[in-house]
N, C-alpha and C positions, 0 to 999 in steps of 0.2 A: 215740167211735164204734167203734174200733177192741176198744176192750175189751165191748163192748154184742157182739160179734159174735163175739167167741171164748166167752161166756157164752151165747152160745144155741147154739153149737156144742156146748159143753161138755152145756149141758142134753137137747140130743138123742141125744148119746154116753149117755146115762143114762136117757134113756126107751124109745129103740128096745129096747134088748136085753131090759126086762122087758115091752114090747109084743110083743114075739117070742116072748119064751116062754109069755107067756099066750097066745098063739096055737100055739104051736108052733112057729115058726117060728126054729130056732136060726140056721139056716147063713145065713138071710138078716142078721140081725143081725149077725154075725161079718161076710158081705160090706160091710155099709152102713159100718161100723166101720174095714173098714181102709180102706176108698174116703175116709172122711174123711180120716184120715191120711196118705196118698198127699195129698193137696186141700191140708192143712194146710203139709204141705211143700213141695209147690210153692210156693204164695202166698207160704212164707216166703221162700223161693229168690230168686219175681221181683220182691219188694217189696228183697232187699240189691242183687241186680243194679239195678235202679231208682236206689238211694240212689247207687250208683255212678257211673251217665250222666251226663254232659256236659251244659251246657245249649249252645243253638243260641243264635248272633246272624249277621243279616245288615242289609246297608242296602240299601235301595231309595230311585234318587232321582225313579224315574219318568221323568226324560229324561237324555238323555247331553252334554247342551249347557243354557247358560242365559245370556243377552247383558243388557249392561246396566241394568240398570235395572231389571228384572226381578226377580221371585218365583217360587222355588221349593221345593213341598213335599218336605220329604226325609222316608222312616219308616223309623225303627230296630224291625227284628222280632227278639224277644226268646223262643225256645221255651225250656219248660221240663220234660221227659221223669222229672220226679222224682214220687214220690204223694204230695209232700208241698209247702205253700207255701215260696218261696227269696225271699230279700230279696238282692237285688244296689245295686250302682252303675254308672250310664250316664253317660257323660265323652262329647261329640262334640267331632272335632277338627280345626277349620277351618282354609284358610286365609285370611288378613291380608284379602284383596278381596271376602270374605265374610261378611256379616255374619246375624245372626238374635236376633229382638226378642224369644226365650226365654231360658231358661235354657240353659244347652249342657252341664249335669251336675246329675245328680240320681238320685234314689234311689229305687228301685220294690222292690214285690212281685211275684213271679211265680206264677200261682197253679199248683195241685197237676197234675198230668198227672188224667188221669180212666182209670176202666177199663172198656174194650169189654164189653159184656156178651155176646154173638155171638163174642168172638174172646179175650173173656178174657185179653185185651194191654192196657196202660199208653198211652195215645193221650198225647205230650206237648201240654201248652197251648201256646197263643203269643199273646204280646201285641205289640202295636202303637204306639208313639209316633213321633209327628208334631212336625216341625219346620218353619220356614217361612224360607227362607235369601234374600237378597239380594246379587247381585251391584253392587259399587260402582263408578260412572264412573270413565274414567282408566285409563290401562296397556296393556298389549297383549294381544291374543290369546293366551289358551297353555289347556293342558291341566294339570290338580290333580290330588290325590288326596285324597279328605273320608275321614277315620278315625272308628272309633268303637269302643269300649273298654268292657268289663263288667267289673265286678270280684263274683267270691261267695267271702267270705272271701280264700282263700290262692292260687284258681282267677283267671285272666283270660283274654278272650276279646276276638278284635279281628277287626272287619271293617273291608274297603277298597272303596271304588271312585271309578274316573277320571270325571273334569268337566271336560268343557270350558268355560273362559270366551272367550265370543265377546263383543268389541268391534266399533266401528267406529273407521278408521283413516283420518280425512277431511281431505283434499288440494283447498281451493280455489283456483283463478285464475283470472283476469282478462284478457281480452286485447281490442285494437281491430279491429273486420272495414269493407274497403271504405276504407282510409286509407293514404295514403304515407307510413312511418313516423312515422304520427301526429299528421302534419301536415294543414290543413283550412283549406276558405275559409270565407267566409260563406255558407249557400244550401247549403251542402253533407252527402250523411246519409252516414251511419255506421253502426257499432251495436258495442255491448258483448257479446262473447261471454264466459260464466260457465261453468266448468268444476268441475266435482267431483267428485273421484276417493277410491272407498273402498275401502282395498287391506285391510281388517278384515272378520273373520268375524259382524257385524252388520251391519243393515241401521239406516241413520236418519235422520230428518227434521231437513231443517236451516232454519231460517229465514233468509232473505236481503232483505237492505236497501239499497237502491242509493240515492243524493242524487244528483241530476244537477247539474253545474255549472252557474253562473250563464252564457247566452248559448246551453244549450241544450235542446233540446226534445223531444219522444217524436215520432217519427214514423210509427210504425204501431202494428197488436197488440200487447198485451202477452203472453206467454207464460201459459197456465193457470194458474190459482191465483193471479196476482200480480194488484196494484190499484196503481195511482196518486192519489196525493192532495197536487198540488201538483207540489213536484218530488222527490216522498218516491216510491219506489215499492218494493213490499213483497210478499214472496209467502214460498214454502216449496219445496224442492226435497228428491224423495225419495233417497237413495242406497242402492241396495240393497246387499247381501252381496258382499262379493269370492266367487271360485267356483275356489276352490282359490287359485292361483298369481293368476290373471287376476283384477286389479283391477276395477271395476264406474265407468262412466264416467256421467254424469249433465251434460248441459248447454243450457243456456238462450243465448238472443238479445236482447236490447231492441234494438231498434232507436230510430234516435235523428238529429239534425240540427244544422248551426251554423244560428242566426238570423239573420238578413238586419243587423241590430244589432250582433251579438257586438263587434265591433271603435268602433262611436262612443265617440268621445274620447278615442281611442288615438291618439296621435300617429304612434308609433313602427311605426303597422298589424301589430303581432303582439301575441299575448296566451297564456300558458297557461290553460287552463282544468284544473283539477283537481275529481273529484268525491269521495265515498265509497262505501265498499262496507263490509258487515259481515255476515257469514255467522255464525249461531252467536254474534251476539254479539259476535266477534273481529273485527276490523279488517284486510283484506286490503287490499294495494298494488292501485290502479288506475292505469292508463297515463295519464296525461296529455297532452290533445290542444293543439297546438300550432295556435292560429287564427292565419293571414297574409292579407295583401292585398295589390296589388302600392301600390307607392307612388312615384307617377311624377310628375317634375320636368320641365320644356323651358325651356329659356333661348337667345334669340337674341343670336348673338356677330361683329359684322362685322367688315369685316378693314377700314374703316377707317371714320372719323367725316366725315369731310369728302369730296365729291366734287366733280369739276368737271364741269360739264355736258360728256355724251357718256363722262366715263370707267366702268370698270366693275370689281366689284368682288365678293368670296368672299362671301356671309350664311350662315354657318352658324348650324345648329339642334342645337341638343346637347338629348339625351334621358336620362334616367337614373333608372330602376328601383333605387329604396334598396329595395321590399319583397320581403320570402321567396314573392311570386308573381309568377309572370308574366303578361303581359296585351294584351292587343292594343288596342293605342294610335292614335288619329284624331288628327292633328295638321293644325291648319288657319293659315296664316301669308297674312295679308293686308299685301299691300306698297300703298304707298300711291301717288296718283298722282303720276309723275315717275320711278317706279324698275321698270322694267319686267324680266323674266326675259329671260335669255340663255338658257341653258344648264347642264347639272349639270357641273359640274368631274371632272374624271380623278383617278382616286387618288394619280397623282403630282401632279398639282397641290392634289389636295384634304390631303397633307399637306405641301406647300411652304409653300400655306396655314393652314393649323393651326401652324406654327410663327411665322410673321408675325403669325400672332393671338395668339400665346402673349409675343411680345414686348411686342408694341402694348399688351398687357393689365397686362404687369409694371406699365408705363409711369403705369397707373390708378392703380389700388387691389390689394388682396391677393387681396380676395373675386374676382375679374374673373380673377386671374391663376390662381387654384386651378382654374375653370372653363376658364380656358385649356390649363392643362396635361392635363386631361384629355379635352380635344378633342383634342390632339396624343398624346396616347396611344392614340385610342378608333380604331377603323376608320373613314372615310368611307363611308357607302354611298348608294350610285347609285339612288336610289328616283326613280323619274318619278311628278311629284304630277299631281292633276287638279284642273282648273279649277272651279270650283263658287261662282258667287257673289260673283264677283272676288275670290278666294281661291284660294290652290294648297294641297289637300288631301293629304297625306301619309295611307297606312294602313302600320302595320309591327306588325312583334311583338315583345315586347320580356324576355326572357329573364327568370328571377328571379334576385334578389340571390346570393350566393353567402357561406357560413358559415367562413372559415378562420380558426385561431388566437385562436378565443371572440370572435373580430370580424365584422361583416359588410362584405360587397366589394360592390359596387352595380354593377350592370351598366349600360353605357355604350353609347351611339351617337351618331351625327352623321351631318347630312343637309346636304348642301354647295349651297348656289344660289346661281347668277351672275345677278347685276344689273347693268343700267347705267342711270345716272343720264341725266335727259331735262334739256333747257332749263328754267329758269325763266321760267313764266309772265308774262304780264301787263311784261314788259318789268322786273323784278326782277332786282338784280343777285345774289340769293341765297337760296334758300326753305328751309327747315325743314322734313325729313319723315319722320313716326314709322309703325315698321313694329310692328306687332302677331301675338305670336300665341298659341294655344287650344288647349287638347288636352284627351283625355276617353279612360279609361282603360275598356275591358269596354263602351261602350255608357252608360258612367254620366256622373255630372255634369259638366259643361264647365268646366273652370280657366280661367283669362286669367295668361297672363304680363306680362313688366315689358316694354313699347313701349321699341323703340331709336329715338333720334332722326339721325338721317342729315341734314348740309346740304349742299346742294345748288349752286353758286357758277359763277359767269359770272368769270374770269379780268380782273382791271382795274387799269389803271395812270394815274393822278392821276383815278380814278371814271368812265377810261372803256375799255368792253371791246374784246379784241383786233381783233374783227368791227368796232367803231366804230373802232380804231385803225385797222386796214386800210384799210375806209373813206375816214380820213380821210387816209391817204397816198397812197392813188391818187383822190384828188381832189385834193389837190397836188398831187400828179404833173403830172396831167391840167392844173392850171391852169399849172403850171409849161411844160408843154408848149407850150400855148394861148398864153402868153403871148411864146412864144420865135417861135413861129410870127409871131404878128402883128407882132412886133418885127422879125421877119426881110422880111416881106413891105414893112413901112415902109419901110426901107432901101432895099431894090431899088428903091420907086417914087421917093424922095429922089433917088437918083442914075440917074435916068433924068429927073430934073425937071433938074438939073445941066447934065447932059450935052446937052441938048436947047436950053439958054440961051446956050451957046457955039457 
């Protein structure tokens, strides 16, 4: 092409001037002649400066950020200010959390600069290659620097620019709302509060899975986006971008309940319940709820087995609370007929008594005496029952158990009632009779404890009682008397029959 243009150059240097002369025309020919030459020089001038220029590289990545997971198009522009085509080499240079499913070095042509026709200037070309980069999950937030390098011949050229890689940086927990440190009766709600904190320059979608433990239930709405299916329930929770410094807080509620159930066939009336949680996948710690009930005992304990008719005697009611609740307890003790209520005993008598009964019990068995001692440890209290049904009704409240030294301490009370024993019936020198009693803890089901038997006894010696002994000595008396009388009266009339013959 080049040489195609200096040969029509050349051929017009060689026509004009004999076209001029056959016209006449010298000076113009002489003019057009050197105008080429001036022409010729220049072009040759701006085609070496040309050869000389620099070629251009920049990068463009189109944004200044790109978060995980994500695609982004990076284009390396490549100018080339020369009139001639240039073969180079493109090397990009990434780093490590960066990836790209091309090549990342390779080998182009750059084509020729072109020349303005209006302005008779070298207009450089530029091309354009495209790459398509991925940020990889994993790592923290920071700022890069993506390189890219040309090589023409002996010449290199290098551009840079900064990237942000934005992650998310997510923090789930788990905590109980509406519980005293996690502890819960039967009947009673709750709910799980879900927290997620993303202190990362991404925002993102986490899926969450909550298992409810066995014994408990959903009690209200579920939070948007989440479903239940069984005791599975499952949603997604969005966490947006931290915003600078300031974390971005994201938190959900289930609400939730103990079933009236949770505790059958627990002996022990406590149970933990544990559920699951999984966020993402990962497996976060859930609090563990702690189900109690109270668990209450009464056993009546007299201060003695035997009574004599008219004596009277301590019945105490010992009460005790083994479970981690407390409870309001109805205790109903039906004495039977022949033992009627005195009076409630004084604290100082009510533990004069308790000691008496701690003896008397040694005297039993072991089981009698462990119950004894803890009547003599426990307070007496003064509760005036009510009459109901020929029953003396007791209502109290009764404290929960207490947690020391990985053991638990059972709360304790005693309710002291004075009795005295009536005659026996029916002319019996001795009756048999069993006191019972009931109690029912919350309003719930009525227990029956174990009947004390109490005898009952008319005082007698060779099988006959003191009242028949009395009896029968002032009727001796009496006859003894009677008899001294009429003996005395005989006399006197013998010695007046006497004294009357002489």
């Amino acid at each position: 092409m080049k040489k195609m243009s200096i040969f029509l150059l050349c051929a017009m240097c060689l026509l004009l001037p004999a076209a001029g002369a056959a016209q006449g025309l010298p000076q113009f020919a002489q003019a057009v002649g050197e105008g080429l030459q001036e022409g010729l020089a220049a072009g040759s001038q701006l085609a070496a400066q040309s050869m000389d220029s620099d070629l251009t590289l920049a990068l463009d990545m189109g944004a200044a950020r790109i978060e995980e997971g994500q695609t982004l198009t990076l284009t390396v522009r490549a100018g080339n200010p020369r009139p001639v085509e240039t073969a180079v080499t493109i090397e990009l240079n990434l780093p490590e959390r960066l990836s790209c499913a091309m090549d990342t070095a390779w080998e182009a042509v750059l084509p020729a600069a072109k020349l303005d026709a209006k302005t008779g200037e070298l207009v450089p070309s530029e091309t354009a290659f495209t790459r398509e980069i991925t940020l990889a999950p994993g790592g923290e937030s920071e700022t890069v620097t993506v390189g890219c390098e040309m090589a023409m011949g002996a010449r290199f050229y290098r551009a840079t620019s900064e990237l942000s890689l934005c992650v998310s940086d997510i923090e789930v927990s788990a905590t109980l709302t509406g519980t005293d440190a996690g502890r819960m009766q039967p009947g009673e709600a709750y709910g799980y509060r879900i927290e997620v904190v993303n202190s990362g320059l991404a925002a993102k979608t986490l899926p969450v899975e909550l298992i409810l433990p066995t014994g408990v239930a959903l009690s209200g709405e579920l939070p948007a986006g989440f479903a239940q299916a069984g005791s599975r329930i499952v949603g997604q929770v969005r966490a947006e971008a931290a915003q600078g410094d300031e974390a971005s807080h994201a938190v959900i509620e289930i609400p939730a309940f103990i079933e009236e159930d949770a505790l059958e066939g627990d002996a022990d009336a406590v149970r933990l319940l544990t559920g699951t949680l999984r966020a993402d996948g990962e497996r976060i710690p859930l609090p563990r709820v702690q189900v109690c009930a109270p668990r209450i005992s009464a056993r009546l304990i007299p201060e003695k087995d035997s009574l004599e008719a008219g004596e009277e005697m301590e019945l105490r009611i010992l009460v005790v609370n083994a479970g981690l609740a407390e409870a309001d307890v109805r205790l109903s003790c039906m004495l039977p007929e022949g033992l009627t209520p005195v009076k409630l005993a004084t604290a100082k008598t009510a533990a004069k008594s308790a000691q008496s009964a701690e003896e008397k019990a040694k005297e039993t068995d072991e089981k009698t005496a462990e119950q004894a001692q803890a009547v003599a440890k426990a307070q007496s209290d003064d509760v005036e029952p009510k009459q109901e049904n020929n029953a003396l009704v007791y209502a109290i409240h009764m404290d929960a158990a207490s947690e020391a030294d990985g053991g638990i301490t059972a709360n304790t009370r005693t309710i002291t009632l004075r009795v005295r024993a009536g005659e026996p019936q029916n002319n019996l020198s001795e009756r048999l009779l069993g006191t019972t009693l009931a109690w029912s803890a919350d309003g719930g089901q009525t227990e029956l404890g174990e009947a004390v038997a109490t005898r009952i006894y008319r005082p007698m010696f060779m099988g006959i009682t003191a009242d028949e002994w009395s009896g029968i000595f002032w009727a001796g008396l009496l006859l003894i008397v009677t008899v001294c009388c009429l003996y005395a009266a005989v006399r006197v009339d013998s010695g007046k029959e006497e004294y009357s013959c002489d």
